[in-house]
Every structure is written in C-alpha cells, then in structure tokens.
C-alpha positions as CSV (number, residue, x, y, z in Angstrom):
1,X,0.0,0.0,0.0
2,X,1.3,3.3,-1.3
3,X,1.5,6.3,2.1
4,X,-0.2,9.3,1.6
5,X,-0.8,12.2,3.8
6,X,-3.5,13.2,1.4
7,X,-5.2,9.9,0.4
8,X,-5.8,7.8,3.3
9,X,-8.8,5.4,5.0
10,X,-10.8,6.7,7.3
11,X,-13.7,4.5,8.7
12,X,-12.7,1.8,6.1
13,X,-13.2,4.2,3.0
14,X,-10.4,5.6,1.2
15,X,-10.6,9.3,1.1
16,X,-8.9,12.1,-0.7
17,X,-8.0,14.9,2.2
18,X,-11.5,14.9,4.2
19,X,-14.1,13.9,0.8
20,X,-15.0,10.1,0.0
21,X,-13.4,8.9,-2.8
22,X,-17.0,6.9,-2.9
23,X,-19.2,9.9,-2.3
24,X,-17.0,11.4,-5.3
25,X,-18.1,8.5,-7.6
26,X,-21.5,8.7,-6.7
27,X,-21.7,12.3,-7.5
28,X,-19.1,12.5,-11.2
29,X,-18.8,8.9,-12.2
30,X,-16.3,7.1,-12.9
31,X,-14.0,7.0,-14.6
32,X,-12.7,9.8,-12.4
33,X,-9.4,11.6,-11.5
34,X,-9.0,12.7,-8.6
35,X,-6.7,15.4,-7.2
36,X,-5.6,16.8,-3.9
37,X,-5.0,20.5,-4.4
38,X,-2.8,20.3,-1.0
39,X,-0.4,17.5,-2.3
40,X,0.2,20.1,-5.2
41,X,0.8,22.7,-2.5
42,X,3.2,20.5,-0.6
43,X,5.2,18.6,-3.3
44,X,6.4,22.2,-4.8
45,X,6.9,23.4,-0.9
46,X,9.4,20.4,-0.6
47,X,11.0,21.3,-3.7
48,X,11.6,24.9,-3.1
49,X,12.8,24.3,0.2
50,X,15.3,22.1,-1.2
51,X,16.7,24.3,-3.2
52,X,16.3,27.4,-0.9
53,X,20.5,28.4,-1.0
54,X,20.0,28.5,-4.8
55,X,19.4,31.6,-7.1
56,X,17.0,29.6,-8.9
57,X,13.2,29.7,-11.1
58,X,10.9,26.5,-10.8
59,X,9.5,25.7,-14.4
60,X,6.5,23.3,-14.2
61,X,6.9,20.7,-17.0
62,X,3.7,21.0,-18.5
63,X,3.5,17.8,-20.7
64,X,3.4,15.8,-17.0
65,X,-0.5,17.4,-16.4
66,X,-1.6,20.3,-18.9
67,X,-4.9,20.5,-16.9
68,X,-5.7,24.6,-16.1
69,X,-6.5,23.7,-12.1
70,X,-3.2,21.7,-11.6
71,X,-1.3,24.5,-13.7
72,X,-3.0,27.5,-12.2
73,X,-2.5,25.8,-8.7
74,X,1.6,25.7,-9.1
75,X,1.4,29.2,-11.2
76,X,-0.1,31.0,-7.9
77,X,3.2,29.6,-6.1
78,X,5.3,31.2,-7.9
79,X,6.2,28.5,-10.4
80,X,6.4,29.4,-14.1
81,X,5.9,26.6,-17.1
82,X,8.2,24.6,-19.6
83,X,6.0,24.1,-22.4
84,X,6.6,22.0,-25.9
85,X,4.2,22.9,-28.1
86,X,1.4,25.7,-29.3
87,X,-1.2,24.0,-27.1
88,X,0.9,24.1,-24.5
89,X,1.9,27.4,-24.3
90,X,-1.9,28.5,-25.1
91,X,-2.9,26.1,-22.0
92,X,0.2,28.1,-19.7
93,X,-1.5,31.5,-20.8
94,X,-5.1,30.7,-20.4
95,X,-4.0,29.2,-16.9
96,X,-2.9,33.1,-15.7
97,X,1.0,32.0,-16.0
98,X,2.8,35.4,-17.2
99,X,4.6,34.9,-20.8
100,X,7.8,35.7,-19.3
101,X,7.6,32.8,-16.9
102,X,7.5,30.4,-19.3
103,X,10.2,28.4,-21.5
104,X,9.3,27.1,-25.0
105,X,10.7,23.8,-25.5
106,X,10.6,20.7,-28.0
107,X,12.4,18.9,-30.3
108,X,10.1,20.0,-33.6
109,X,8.4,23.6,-33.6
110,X,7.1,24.3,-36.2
111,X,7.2,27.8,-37.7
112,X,3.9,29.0,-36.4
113,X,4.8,27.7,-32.8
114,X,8.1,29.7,-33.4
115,X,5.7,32.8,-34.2
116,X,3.3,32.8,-31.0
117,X,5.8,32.1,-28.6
118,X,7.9,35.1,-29.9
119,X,4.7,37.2,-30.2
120,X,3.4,36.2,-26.8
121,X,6.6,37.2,-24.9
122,X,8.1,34.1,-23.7
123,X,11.2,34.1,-21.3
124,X,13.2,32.0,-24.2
125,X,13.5,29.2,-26.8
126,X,15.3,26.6,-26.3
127,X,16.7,25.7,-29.4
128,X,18.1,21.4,-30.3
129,X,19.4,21.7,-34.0
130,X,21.3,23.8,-36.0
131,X,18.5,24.2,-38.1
132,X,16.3,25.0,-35.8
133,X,18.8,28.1,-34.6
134,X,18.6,29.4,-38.1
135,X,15.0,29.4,-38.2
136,X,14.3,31.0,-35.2
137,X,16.9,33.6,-36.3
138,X,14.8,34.0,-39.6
139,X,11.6,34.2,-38.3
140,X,12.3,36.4,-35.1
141,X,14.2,38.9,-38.0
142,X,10.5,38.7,-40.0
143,X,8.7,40.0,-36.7
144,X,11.3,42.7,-35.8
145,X,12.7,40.9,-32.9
146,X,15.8,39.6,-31.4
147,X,15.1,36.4,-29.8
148,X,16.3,35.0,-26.3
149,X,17.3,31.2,-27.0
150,X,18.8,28.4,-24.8
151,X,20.8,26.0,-26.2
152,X,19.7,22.4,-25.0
153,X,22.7,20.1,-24.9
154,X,22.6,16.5,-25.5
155,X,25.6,15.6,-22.4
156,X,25.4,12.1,-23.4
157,X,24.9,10.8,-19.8
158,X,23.1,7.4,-20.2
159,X,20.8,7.4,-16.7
160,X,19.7,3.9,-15.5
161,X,15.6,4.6,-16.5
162,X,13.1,3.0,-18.9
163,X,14.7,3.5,-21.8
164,X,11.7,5.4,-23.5
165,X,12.1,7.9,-20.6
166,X,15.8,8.5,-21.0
167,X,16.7,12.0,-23.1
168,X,20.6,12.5,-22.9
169,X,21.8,10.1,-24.3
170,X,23.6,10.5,-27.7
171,X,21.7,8.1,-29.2
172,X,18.5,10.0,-28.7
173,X,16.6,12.7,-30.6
174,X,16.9,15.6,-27.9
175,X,19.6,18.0,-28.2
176,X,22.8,19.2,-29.7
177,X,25.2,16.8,-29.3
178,X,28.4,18.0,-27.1
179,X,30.5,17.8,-29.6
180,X,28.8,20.3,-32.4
181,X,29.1,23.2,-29.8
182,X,32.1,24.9,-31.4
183,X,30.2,24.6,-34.8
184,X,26.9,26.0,-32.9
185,X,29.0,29.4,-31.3
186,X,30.7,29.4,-34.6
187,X,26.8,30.0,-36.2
188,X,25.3,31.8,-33.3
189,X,27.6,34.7,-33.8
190,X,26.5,35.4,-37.6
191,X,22.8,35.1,-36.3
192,X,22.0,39.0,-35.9
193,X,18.2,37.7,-34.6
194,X,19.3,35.4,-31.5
195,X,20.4,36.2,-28.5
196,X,22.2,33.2,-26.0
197,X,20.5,33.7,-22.5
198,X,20.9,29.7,-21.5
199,X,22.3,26.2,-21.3
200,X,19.8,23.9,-20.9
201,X,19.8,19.7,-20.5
202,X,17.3,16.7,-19.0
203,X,18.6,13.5,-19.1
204,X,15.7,11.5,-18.7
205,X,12.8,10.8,-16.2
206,X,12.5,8.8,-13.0
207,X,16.2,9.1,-12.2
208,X,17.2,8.0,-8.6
209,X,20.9,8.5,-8.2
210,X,21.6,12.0,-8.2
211,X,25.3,11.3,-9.4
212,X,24.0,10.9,-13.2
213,X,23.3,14.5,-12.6
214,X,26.6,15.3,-11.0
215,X,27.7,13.6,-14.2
216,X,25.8,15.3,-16.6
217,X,26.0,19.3,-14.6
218,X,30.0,18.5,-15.0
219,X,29.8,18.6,-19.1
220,X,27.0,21.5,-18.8
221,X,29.6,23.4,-16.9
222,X,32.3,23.1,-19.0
223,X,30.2,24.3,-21.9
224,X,29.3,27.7,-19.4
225,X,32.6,28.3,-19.4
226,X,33.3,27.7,-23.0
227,X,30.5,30.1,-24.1
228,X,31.2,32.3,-21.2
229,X,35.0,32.5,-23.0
230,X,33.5,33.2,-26.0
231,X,31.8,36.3,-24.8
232,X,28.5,34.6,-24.6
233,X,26.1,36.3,-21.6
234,X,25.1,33.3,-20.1
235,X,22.1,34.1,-17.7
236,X,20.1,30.5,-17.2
237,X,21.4,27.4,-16.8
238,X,18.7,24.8,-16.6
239,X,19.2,21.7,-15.0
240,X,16.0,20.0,-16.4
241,X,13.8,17.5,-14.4
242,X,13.6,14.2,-14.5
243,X,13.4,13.9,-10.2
244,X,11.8,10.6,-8.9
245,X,8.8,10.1,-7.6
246,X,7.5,6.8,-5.6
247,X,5.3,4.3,-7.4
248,X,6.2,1.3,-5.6
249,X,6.3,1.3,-2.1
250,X,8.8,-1.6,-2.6
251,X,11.2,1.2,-4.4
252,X,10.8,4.6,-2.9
253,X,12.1,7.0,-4.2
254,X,15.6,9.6,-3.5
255,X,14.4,12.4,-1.8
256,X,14.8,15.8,-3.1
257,X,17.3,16.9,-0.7
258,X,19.9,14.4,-1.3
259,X,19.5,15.9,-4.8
260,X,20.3,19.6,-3.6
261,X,22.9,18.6,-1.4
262,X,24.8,17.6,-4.8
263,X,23.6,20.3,-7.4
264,X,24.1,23.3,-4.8
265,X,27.5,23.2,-4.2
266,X,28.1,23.1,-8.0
267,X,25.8,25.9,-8.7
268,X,25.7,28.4,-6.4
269,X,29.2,29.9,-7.4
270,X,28.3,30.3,-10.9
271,X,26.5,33.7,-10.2
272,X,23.6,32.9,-13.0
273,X,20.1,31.9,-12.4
274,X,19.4,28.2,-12.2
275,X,16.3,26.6,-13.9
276,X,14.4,23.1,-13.3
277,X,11.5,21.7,-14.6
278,X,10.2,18.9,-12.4
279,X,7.2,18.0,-14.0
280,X,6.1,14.5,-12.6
281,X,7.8,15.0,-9.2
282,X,5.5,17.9,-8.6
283,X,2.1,16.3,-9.8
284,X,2.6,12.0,-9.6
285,X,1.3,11.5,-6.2
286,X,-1.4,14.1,-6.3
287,X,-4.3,12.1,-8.1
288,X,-5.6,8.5,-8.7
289,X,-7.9,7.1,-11.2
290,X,-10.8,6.4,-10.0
291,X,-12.5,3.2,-11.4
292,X,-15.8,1.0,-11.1
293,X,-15.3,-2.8,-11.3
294,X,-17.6,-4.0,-13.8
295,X,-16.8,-8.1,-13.7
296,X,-14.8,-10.3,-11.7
297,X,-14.0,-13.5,-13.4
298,X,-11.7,-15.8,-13.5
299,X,-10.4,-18.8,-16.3
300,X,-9.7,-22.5,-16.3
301,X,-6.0,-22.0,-14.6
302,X,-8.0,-20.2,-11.5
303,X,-6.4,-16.6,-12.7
304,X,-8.5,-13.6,-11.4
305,X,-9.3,-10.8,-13.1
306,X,-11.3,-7.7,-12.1
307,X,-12.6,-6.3,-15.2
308,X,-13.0,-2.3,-14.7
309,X,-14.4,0.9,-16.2
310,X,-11.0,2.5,-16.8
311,X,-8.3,0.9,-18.9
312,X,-5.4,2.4,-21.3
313,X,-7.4,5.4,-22.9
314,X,-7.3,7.0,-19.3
315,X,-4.1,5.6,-18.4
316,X,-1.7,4.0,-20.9
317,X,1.8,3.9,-18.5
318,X,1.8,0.1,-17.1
319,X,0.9,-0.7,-21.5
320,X,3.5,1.7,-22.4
321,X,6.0,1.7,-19.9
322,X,5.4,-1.2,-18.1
323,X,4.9,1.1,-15.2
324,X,3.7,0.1,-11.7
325,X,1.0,1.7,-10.0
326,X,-0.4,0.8,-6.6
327,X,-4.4,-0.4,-6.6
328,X,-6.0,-0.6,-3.7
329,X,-9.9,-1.2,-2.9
330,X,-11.9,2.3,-1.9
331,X,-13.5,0.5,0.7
332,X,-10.8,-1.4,2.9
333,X,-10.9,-5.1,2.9
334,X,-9.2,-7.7,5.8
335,X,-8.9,-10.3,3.3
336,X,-7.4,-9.7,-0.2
337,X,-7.3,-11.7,-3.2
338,X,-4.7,-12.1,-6.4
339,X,-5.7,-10.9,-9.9
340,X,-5.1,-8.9,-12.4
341,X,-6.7,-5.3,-12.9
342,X,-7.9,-5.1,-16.4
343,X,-9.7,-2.3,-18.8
344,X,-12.3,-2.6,-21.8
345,X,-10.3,-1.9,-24.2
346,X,-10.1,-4.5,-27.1
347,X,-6.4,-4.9,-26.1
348,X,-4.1,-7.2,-24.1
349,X,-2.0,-4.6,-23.0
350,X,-5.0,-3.1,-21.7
351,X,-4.3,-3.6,-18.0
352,X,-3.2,-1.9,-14.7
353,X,-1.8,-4.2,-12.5
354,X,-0.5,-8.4,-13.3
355,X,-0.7,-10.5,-10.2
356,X,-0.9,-7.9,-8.2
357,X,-2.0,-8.8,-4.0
358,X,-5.3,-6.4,-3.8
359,X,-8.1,-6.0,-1.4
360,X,-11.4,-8.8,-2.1
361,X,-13.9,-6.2,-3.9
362,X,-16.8,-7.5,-5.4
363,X,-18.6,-6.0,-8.2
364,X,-19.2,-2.8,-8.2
365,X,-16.9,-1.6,-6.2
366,X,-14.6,1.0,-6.4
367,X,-10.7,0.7,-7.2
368,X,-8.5,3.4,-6.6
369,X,-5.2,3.4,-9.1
370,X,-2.9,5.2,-7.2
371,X,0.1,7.8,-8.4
372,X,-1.9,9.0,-11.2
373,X,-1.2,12.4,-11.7
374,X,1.7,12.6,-14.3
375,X,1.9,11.2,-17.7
376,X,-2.1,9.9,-17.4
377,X,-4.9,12.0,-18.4
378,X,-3.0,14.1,-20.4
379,X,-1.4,10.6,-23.0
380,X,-5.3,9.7,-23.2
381,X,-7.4,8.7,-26.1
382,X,-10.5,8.2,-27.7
383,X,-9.4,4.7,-29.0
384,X,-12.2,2.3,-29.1
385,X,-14.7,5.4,-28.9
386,X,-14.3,6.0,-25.3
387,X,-15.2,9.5,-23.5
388,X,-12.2,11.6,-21.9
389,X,-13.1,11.6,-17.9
390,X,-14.2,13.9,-15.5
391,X,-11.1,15.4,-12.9
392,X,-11.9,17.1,-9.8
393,X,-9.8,18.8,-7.2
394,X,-10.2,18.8,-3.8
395,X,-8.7,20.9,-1.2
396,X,-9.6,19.7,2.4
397,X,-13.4,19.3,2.4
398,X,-13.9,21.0,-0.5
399,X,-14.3,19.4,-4.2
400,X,-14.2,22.0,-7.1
401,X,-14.9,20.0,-11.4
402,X,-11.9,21.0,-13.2
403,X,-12.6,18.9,-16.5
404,X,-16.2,18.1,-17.8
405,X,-16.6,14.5,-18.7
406,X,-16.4,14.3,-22.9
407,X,-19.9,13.5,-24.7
408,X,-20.8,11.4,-27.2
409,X,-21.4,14.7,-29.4
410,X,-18.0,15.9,-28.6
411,X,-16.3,12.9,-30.1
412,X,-17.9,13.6,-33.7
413,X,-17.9,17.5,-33.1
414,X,-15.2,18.0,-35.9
415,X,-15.4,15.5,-38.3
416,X,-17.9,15.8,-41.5
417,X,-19.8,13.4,-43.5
C-alpha cells in the first residue's frame, strides 16, 4: 500500500484529504481523476525548500499534467511553465501564467509555434538543431525581434531509467550533441536575430541517483565556461527535471534533498540563475484514477481478473511503460485476493496491474489506481470510442470539477460526413 498524507482510509473508506473517494463517484462517475489541491501545494513546498541556498526559477513541465487547475494551482506559487508545443503554451497562458515565466521547449516547432511564442513574450526558446537556430533567427528577424534562446545540450549521460524515458543520451533525438558546440557558437555569432540567454539539459525521467546528474552538470559546466570564453552572456542554466517520484512502495524514491545537497554546491558559485522543470515529481502523487469494477472472473487456470471501467485510454503507462501503479480497494478489505486489474479496451496490454496482491472487492466496487497524476490524463485517447473523464480537485473538504466529462457529441464534433 502506497503512504499518503493526502489519500488515506478513514472508517474503512479511502478518502482524498477529508471527501469520500465513494461519495466522489456517486456524484461525477467514474471513470474519475482525482486530485488533492494540497499535495500540489506540498510537493512544490518540498521542492523549493530544497533548493532554498539556490538563485533559482521553478518551471513546471507541462507535458506531465496540462490541466488549467493543476497548472494554475503551481502558477499561484510562484512557479512558471516549460512548455513543448502551441497547445501548450496556449494552456500556460489561459491558466494566468505570465509569458515571461515560461520556456518554450521541443524537439520539432514548427514555424507558427516559433511565431506565437515570440509574439506572446516568452522568457526564451530553447533551441536542439542547428537548423532549428537558423529558423528562429529567420523568423524572429521577420517580426522585428531579437530572440532570447537556450541552447539544450545532449551531455550524453546514459541514466539507469526506462529507456523510452531517458533523453541524454547521444543516441536519442533531444539536443545538440556536445560535440557540435564549437560549430553551434561558430553559427550563433553570424545570427543577428538570436540572443544566447541559456544552457539547458534533462537527461531522462524517473532518475534516482543524483550522481548521473553530478555527471551530466560537469559537461553543462564546461560548456558555461566555454561560451562564457566566447563572450556569450550566459544568464540561465537549466538543469532540467527528470526527479523521482515513488510508485512502488517496494522502491521509494531519493528524496529531493539528497539531490540539492549535490547540485548546490556546483551551482551556487556560478553567479547565473538556475532553472528546473520537475514536471512528474510535482504532480505523480497528487491524483488516482478512480475506477468501477464491472466483472470479476476468473479462467480454467483459476487466474483472477477484475474487469473495470478504466483501462489504457485514461491511463496508458503500465501498457507503455510497463509502469507500476499501486491499486487498492476504496473500501478497505481484511482479506485480499490475487488478480489482475484489467480495462475494456479490445487490447491485451490493456491492463493496470499483473498479479498484483489487492483488497477482495466484489462487483461494483470501487478501485483506486494510485500515483496517477503525471503522464495519465493528459497521454489519453479516444481509441475504441471512449469519452475523456471527468477530474476534480479537492482541497480539504472541498471538491471544485476541473474537467467536464467528454460526450458522445463531442467525439464527432469535428469531423464531417
């Protein structure tokens, strides 16, 4: 069972802060996500604390959970927002985050993503090609401007993660590769449109030993002082995110501080602003997926199975990743049983948990899939015709709709006969 001070029984029902996950169901549905307001609050507390001693800006990583609440909730904290695409950066503004609190990002702009982001003011680009430097330079020339731009650097730092969630590693698609920097301050200085304000990296996601980012802040350093030789005005150095957040009880995660206590010392002389962009570690823990069990069944071998109303269109990491989530029973159970957590979806990778120890529900009973936060609503679909689900936040007693629940007439509304 997965600790939380904000989802916890209380007279045998699982509860989010002081609400009923089971009164919630009753009154939204399910499938339903459900957010404490006050783990939001206390994840980005711990963080900041952290790194107190450090000269630094906290960039929520958007693509973790682009919902306005959850955005809006970290902006009022003082956070600003890493963004990676148009509907992004749209989603950052609409959520009351000031354009120059937030960092454009991504592999693949395209030209009219280059455009709004210049035209809306943001703090900088963060540029991973050659090609993309002399398009930015092109297009910020077109609109009159000289644009801010971080260079992100591929350190080539291979982290021990999933390897679909590790990013600086030479062999990926993120970056510019350490050793075409002389090439890229060789081009910067005939770009009359770009200004270099940053260094930027992330080497992946879910990464527990804080050495691979002693490792990678060595080469990022270097490259400061290179530019800085140059006569580059360095201003940002961003550090990235990628900081681990607990899942499995059975592997809890490094806590923040032991991070701090390697970064600061490394930073803090540099005199120059220091960026992250925790993204998942601000978010994971905040919400579950709330789900009805439809069926229990089990086949000839005596394998369980509790068939449920959520499945990979709400939450696709254990298909994708094969990710572990906790699932626990909304109403506690002495007794439990083994099976595996399954969706509808007309897919065998459609499931949540394998063999997993979990408390004896019966049908129609609730589940509660735990740690659901980052990387859950936001990868969703409409495969097999399914409707997006309702999220709600609560914040102690009180339980605010932050997302609608899709209709059947909003799956057709754009397409014509």
């Amino acid at each position: 069972m997965l600790d939380s001070n904000f989802f916890r029984y209380t007279a045998a029902k699982l509860h989010c802060d002081k609400v009923s996950l089971e009164e919630l169901a009753a009154t939204f549905g399910t499938p339903l996500f459900v957010t404490s307001r006050r783990s939001l609050i206390e994840s980005c507390q711990t963080f900041e604390h952290a790194f107190k001693e450090l000269p630094h800006f906290t960039c929520y990583s958007v693509k973790a959970n682009f919902n306005l609440a959850v955005i809006g909730t970290l902006a009022e904290l003082g956070c600003g927002c890493d963004v990676n695409s148009a509907g992004e950066l749209y989603r950052a503004l609409q959520a009351g985050v000031a354009a120059e609190k937030i960092i454009f990002a991504g592999v693949g702009k395209r030209a009219d993503e280059i455009v709004y982001a210049l035209e809306s003011g943001v703090l900088m680009l963060k540029a991973e090609s050659l090609s993309e430097l002399q398009a930015i330079n092109r297009i910020a020339g077109e609109l009159g401007q000289r644009a801010a731009v971080a260079i992100r650097i591929n350190p080539n730092v291979t982290a021990e993660t999933h390897p679909y969630i590790t990013t600086g590693d030479s062999k990926e698609k993120f970056g510019i590769d350490e050793a075409e920097l002389p090439e890229v301050f060789s081009l910067l200085a005939s770009l009359p449109h770009i200004k270099l304000v940053g260094l930027d990296m992330h080497i992946g996601s879910q990464i527990f030993d804080p050495e691979y980012y002693v490792a990678a802040t060595m080469k990022l350093l270097a490259m400061f002082k290179a530019s800085r030789a140059l006569g580059f005005a360095i201003e940002f150095l961003d550090i990235g995110g990628g900081f681990p957040v607990t899942y499995d009880p059975l592997k809890p995660a490094t806590p923040i501080e032991q991070f701090a206590e390697k970064l600061i010392p490394m930073l803090q002389p540099l005199g120059v602003k220091v960026i992250f962009e925790p993204g998942r570690y601000l978010v994971a823990n905040a919400s579950v997926l709330l789900t009805r069990i439809l069926y229990k069944k089990s086949n000839h071998t005596k394998k369980q199975f509790f068939v449920v109303d959520a499945g990979m269109t709400e939450l696709i990491r254990p298909a994708l990743y094969q990710s572990h989530h906790e699932v626990q029973s909304v109403t506690f159970h002495e007794e439990s049983i083994v099976a595996d957590v399954v969706g509808p979806i007309c897919e065998s990778s459609d499931f949540f948990a394998r063999q997993r120890s979990i408390g004896a529900a019966e049908e129609g009973e609730l589940l509660a899939v735990m740690s659901s936060g980052a990387y859950a609503a936001v990868m969703g679909s409409n495969y097999n015709g399914r409707l997006r689900p309702a999220e709600v936040m609560v914040d102690g007693s009180e339980v605010r709709l932050i997302r609608k629940r899709e209709t059947l007439e909003q799956l057709v509304q754009n397409e014509l006969l």
